[in-house]
C-alpha positions in Angstrom: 88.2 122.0 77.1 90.2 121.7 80.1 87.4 119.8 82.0 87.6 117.2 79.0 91.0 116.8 79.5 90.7 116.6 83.3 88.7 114.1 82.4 90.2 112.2 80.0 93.3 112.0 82.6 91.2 111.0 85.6 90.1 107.8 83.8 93.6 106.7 82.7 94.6 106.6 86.5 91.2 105.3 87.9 91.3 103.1 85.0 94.4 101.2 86.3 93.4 101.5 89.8 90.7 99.0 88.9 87.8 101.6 88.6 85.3 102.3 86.0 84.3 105.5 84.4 80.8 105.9 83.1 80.1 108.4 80.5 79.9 112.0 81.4 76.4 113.4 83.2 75.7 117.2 84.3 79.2 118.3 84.4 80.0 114.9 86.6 81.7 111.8 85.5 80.2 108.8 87.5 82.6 106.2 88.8 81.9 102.5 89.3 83.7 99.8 91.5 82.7 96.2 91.4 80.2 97.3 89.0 78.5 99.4 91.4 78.1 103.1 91.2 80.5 104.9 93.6 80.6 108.4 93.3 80.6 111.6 91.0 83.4 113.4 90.5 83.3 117.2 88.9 85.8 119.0 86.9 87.5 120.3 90.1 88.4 117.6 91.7 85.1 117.0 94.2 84.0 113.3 95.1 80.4 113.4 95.8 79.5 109.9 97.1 76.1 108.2 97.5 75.6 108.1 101.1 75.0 104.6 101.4 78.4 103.8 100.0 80.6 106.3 101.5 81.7 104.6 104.6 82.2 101.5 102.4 84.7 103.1 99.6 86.3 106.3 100.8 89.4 104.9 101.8 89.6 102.7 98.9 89.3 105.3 96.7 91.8 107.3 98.5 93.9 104.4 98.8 94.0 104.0 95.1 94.6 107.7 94.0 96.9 110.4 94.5 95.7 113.3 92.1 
């Protein structure tokens, strides 16, 4: 339950940060920028980002969040 609500939360603020939340998978909810995916995030907090990708988006993730 308090993952779902984790969650729910994280997608109103990526949400109007311009990011986009793909359904749940394994415990992870995938994020997408520019309709690419970006990284995985779990229920504690944890990025995981494709390796390809992470030099390109870390700081704009970071730049765009504050949770």
């Amino acid at each position: 339950m308090k993952r779902d609500l984790y969650f729910k939360e994280l997608a109103l603020v990526l949400g109007r940060a311009g990011f986009t939340l793909r359904p749940q998978e394994n415990d992870f909810l995938p994020v997408e920028y520019h309709s690419q995916r970006l990284c995985r995030v779990n229920d504690q907090g944890n990025v995981f980002y494709r390796q390809e990708r992470s030099e390109e988006h870390t700081s704009e993730l970071q730049s765009h969040t504050s949770i």
